[in-house]
Structures are given as structure tokens and as C-alpha cells.
LUMMIKOL-75502 format. One record per residue (C-alpha): residue number from 1; residue in three letters; chain; z negated, x negated, y negated. Coordinates in steps of 0.1 Angstrom, whole numbers. Each point is the difference from the previous one (the first is absolute). Layout:
REM residues N
+-----+--------+--------+-------+-------+-------+
: num : residu : chaine :    zz :    xx :    yy :
+-----+--------+--------+-------+-------+-------+
: NUM :    ALA :      A :     Z :     X :     Y :
...
+-----+--------+--------+-------+-------+-------+
//
This chain:
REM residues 56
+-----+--------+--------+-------+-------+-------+
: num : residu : chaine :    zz :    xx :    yy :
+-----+--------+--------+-------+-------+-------+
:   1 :    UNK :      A :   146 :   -87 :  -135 :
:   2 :    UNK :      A :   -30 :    24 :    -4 :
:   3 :    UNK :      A :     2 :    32 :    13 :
:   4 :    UNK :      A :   -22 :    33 :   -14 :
:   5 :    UNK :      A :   -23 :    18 :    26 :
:   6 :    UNK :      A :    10 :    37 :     5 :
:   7 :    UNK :      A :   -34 :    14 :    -7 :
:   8 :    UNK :      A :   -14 :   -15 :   -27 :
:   9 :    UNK :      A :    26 :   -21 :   -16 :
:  10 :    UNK :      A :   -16 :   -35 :     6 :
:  11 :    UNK :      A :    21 :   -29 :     1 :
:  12 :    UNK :      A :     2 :   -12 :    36 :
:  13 :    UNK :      A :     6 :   -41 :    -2 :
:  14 :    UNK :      A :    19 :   -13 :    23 :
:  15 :    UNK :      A :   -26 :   -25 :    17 :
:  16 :    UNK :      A :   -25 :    31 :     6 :
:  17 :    UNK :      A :    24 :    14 :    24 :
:  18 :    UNK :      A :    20 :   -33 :    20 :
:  19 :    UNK :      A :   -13 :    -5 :    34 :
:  20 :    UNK :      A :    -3 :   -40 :     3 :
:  21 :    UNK :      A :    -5 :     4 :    38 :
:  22 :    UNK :      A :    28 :    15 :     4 :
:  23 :    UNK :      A :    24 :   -25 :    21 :
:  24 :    UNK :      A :    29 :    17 :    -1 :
:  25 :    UNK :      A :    16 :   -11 :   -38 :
:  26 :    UNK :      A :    31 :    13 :    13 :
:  27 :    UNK :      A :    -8 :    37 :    -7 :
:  28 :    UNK :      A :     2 :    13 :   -35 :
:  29 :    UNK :      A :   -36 :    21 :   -10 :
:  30 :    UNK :      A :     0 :    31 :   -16 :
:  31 :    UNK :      A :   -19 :     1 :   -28 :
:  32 :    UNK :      A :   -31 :    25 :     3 :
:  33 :    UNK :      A :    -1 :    31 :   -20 :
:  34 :    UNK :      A :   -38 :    -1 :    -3 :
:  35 :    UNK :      A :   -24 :   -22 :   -14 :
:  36 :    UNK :      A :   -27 :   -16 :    21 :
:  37 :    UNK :      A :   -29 :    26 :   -17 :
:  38 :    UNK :      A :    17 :    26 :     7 :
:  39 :    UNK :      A :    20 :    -9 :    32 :
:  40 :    UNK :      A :   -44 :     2 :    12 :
:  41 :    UNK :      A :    -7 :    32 :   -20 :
:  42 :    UNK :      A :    29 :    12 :    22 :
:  43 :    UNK :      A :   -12 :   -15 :    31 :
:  44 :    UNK :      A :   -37 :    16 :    -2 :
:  45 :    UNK :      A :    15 :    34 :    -9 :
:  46 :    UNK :      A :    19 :     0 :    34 :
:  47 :    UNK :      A :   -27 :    -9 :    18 :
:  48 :    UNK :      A :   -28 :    21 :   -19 :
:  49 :    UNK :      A :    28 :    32 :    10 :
:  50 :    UNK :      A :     1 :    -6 :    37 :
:  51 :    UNK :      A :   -25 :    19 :    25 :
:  52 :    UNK :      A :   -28 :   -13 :    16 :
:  53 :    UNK :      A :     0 :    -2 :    34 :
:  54 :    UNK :      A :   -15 :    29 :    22 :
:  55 :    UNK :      A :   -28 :    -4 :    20 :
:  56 :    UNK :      A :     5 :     7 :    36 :
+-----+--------+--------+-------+-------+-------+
//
């Protein structure tokens, strides 16, 4: 089953999101909702928007 990604309508396959280190095959996943491209455009956003640090 493939799913779309919210943003720009890629087809997420299914082996681009399972963990295989995950132990734990009891648990159901969630599918993600984002694509891996744009899963990272959202990560560099977030941290692009946060303040620096202040200088003491």
C-alpha cells in the first residue's frame, strides 16, 4: 500500500518509511504523512526559525 505525501503529492513506498530496527513487531506503525524530501525541508525550516543563542 502506498501512501501520498501531504505536501507535494509523492508517493511514499512502503519500505522508505519501515524501521527494520525496530524490535518490537508487535506494535502496528503509522504510516507517515510526509515524504522523506520533505519530512527534511520541514526539519531545516524548524531549525532555520529558532533563535540563536544570546551571548552572555
Amino acid at each position: 500500500m502506498a501512501n501520498r505525501c501531504l505536501m507535494c503529492g509523492r508517493i511514499i513506498e512502503e519500505q522508505e518509511w519501515k524501521n527494520k530496527d525496530e524490535e518490537d513487531e508487535d506494535i502496528p506503525q503509522k504510516a507517515p504523512s510526509f515524504c522523506q524530501r520533505c519530512m527534511a525541508k520541514i526539519r531545516k525550516e524548524s531549525d532555520d526559525a529558532q533563535k540563536p543563542a544570546k551571548p552572555m
